[in-house]
N, C-alpha and C positions, 0 to 999 in steps of 0.2 A: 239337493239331497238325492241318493243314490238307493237303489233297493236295500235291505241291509242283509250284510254279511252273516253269516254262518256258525255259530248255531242263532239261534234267535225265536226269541219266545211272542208268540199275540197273541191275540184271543183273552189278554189277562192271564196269559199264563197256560192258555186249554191246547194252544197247538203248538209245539215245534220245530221250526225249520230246520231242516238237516242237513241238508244237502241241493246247492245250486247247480240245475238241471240245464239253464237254458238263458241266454240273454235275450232281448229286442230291443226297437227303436225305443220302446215306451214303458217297457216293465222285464219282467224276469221271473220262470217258472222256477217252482221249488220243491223237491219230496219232502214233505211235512208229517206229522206223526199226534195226533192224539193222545195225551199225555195221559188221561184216564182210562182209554180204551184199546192203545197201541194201533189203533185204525190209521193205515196209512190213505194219505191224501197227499192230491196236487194243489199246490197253492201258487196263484198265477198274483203276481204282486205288479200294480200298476202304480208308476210312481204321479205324483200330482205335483211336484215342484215344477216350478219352472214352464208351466203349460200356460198356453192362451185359452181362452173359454173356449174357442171352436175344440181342442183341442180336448180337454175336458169333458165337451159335450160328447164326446164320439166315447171317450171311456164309461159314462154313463149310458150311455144306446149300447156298447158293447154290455154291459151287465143287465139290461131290460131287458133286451132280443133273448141272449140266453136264459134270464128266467122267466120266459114265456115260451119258449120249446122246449125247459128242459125234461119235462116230461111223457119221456119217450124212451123204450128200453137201447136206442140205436143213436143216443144222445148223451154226451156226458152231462152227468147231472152238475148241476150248480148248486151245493148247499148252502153255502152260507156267504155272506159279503160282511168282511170288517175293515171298518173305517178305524186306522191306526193315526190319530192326533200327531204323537210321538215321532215317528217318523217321513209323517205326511204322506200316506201311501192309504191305497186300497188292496184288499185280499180277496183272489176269489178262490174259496176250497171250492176242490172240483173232484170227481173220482181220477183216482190217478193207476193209470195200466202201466202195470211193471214190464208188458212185454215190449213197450214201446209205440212207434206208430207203425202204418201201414207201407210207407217208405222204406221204413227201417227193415222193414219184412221181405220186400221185393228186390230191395237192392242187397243185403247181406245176408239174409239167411235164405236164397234160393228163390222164394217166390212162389208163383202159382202155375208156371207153364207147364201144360197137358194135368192140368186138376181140373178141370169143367166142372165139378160138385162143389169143390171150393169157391172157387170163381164166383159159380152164382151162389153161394149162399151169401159170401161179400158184398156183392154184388146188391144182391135185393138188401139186403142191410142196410146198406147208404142208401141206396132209393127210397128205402121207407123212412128213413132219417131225415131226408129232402120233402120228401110226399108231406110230413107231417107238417117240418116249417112252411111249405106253400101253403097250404091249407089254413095255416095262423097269420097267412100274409108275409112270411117271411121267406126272406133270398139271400143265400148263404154268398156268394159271390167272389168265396175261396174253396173252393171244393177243388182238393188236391190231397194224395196218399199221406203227407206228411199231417193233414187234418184228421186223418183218421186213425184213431187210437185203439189198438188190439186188446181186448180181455178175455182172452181163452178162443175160442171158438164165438165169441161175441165182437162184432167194432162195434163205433162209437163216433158219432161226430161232435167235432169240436171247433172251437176259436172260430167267435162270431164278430171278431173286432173290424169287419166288413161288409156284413150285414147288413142288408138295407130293409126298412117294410115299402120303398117304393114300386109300385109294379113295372113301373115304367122310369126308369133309373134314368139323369143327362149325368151322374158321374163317372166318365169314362176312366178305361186304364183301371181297374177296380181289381184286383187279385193278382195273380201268377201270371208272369207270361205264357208259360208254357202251356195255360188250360184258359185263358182268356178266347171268346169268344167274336170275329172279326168287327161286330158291329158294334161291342163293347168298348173295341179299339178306336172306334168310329167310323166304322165300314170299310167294306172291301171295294168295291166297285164303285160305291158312289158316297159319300157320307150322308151321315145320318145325325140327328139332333137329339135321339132317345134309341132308346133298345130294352126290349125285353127281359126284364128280370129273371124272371122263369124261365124261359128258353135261354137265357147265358146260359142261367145251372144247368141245363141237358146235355150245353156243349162241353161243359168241364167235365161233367159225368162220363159222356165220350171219350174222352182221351182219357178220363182213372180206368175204364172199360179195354184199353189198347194198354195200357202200363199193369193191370191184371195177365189180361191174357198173352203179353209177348213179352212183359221186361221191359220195354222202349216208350218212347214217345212219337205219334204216327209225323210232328215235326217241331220244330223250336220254336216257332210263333206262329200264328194262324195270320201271317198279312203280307200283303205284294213280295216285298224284299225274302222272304223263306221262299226260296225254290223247288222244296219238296212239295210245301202248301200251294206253293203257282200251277205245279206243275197237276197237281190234283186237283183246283178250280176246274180248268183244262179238259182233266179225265179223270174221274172219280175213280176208274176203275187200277188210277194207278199204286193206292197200299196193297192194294189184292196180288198185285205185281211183286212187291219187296218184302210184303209179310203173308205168309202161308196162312190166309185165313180160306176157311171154305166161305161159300157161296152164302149161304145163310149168314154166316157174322156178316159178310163185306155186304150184304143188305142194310143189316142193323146198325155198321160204320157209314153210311152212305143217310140213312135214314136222319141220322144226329148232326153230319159233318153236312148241313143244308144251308149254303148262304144264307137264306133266305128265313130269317125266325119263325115269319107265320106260317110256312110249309114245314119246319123241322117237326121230329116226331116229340109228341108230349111226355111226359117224365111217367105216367102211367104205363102209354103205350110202349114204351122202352123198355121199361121191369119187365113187362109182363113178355114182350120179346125174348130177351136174354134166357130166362126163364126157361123159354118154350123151345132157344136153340140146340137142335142134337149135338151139333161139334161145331166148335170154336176154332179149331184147328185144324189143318190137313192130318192126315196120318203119320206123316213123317215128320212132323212138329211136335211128336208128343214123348216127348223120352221119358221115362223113368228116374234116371239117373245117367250122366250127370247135368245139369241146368247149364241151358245157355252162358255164355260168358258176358260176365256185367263188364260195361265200361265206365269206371270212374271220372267222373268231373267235381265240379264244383254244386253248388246247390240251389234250391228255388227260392224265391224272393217276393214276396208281398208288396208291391207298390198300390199307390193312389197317383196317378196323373193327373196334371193340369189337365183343366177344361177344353186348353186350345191345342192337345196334343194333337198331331197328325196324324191319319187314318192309316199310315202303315205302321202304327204300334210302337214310334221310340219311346221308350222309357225314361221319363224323368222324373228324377226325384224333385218331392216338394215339402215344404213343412207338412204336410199330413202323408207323410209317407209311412205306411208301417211295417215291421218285420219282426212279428211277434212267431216265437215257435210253436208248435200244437201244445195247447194250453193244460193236456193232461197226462205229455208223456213223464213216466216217471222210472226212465231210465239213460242213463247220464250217455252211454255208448248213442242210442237214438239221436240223441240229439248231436251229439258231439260228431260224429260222424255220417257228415251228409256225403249221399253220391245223388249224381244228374241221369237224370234217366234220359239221356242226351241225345243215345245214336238207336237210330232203327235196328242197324249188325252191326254184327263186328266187323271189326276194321279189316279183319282178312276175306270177307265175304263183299265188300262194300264196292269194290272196281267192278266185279260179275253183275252182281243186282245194279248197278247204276245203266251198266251197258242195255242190262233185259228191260229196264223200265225204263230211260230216259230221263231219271232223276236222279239229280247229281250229290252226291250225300257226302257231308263231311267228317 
């Protein structure tokens, strides 16, 4: 059994689907509609055929976690859960932002490069969206733009389908490559048998932190084989090289991007940094109009690793692999059109800055 098609009534009749927003490995988001109140909502439909109990049990923890944080203005809310017999599925209404997610925002309609007021108001939003599941014992362990869902001048996090309450996590390979943290991977330098839950989320915060303020990604994996990442092991002080940050950010990049978890800075100590940064960017990084040039790619990807993955991050898919989209965008372009926040620059800047830094960027 497959999610169901369109239109489609649950609830007994109280909600209707309208429109299919988004597939995954495991389910499929949907704009949905309140038939007494025209209240529109996201309905994240998790199918249950065909699943093994482990399998199952993680669709279950995905609907616990969430309604034990969702009580938080910087968290989509989880109203209700229905169990449909009929078509063997679970439903999660969730609030559903028509503007899309925060992906959608950086990559096609311009971004936030030289808004510093923006930035951080974003900024501490997710932080405090993080702040709150730590505090309930929970680790978000996808924290990436495409989780973050826009409502005006509000986000929102979302899709807890990775989720852990362990503080001390051995499931490596756990989120997005591109915001996966080295010892998540299973270490950089040396492997390791556990990692930090909380400090992963600082380091994904890190890099949502460099995809706010420049557009980019500071590299495409955080492990041996990224040559931008070896080469910043090396000499931290080399993104400060390729990307126009002042002194003050490339502290607070330097602060996050710490091998090392128990020295990396805390998810407090972070907010309250950004916050307190005068400029984010050199002077000549801040235009008005018109916004840097995006470079389109392909898009990001939710894996779970085997346990016995390699420490330099390859990716393999396994029966608990998942690839669910943000569980409250509820507008059909967001989803449907993903770009990679791939390259540091552009391609026509990329021979110069390789020269002046020593990293070779592709």
């Amino acid at each position: 059994m497959t999610c169901p098609q369109t239109p489609h009534y649950i609830d007994g009749g109280a909600i209707l689907l309208q429109e299919l927003l988004g597939v995954g490995a495991y389910g499929s988001v949907y704009k949905g509609i309140h038939v007494a109140t025209n209240q529109i909502v996201a309905v994240k439909c998790l199918v249950k055929t065909g699943l093994d109990a482990r399998q199952r049990t993680f669709q279950h923890h995905e609907i616990d976690i969430h309604g034990l944080v969702s009580d938080h203005p910087n968290i989509v809310t989880l109203h209700k859960v229905i169990e449909d017999e009929r078509d063997d599925c679970l439903y999660m209404v969730l609030d559903c932002g028509l503007e899309g997610d925060l992906f959608y925002t950086i990559t096609e309609r311009g971004g936030f490069v030289g808004n510093d007021v923006a930035i951080k108001s974003i900024f501490h939003q997710i932080a405090q969206a993080v702040l709150h599941c730590h505090s309930l014992g929970v680790y978000h362990r996808d924290l990436k733009p495409e989780n973050i869902i826009l409502f005006g001048e509000t986000v929102k996090l979302a899709d807890f389908g990775l989720a852990t309450t362990d503080p001390v996590s051995r499931d490596f390979g756990c989120g997005s490559t591109f915001y996966l943290s080295p010892e998540c991977q299973g270490g950089y330098i040396e492997m390791v048998k556990s990692y930090d839950s909380a400090a992963n989320d600082v380091w994904s915060l890190g890099v949502i932190l460099i995809n706010l303020v420049f557009g980019r990604n500071p590299w495409k994996q955080a492990c041996p084989r990224d040559e931008t990442f070896s080469t910043y092991v090396i000499n931290n002080d080399s993104l400060q090289r390729i990307l126009p940050m002042t002194d003050e950010m490339s502290d607070i990049v330097k602060s996050v991007f710490c091998l090392n978890p128990k020295k990396r800075i805390t998810l407090s100590e972070l907010a309250r940094r950004v916050q307190a940064c005068s400029a984010f960017t050199t002077v000549d990084f801040r235009p008005s109009s018109p916004r840097p040039r995006r470079v389109p790619v392909a898009s990001h990807t939710s894996y779970r690793l085997s346990s016995s993955s390699s420490a330099d991050g390859h990716v393999a898919a396994t029966t608990t692999t998942t690839t669910t989209p943000a569980s409250a965008v509820a507008n059909a372009t967001a989803v449907k059109r993903r770009l990679e926040l791939s390259s540091l620059v552009d391609k026509d800047q990329q021979q110069q800055q390789s020269q002046d830094s020593g990293v070779a960027l592709e």
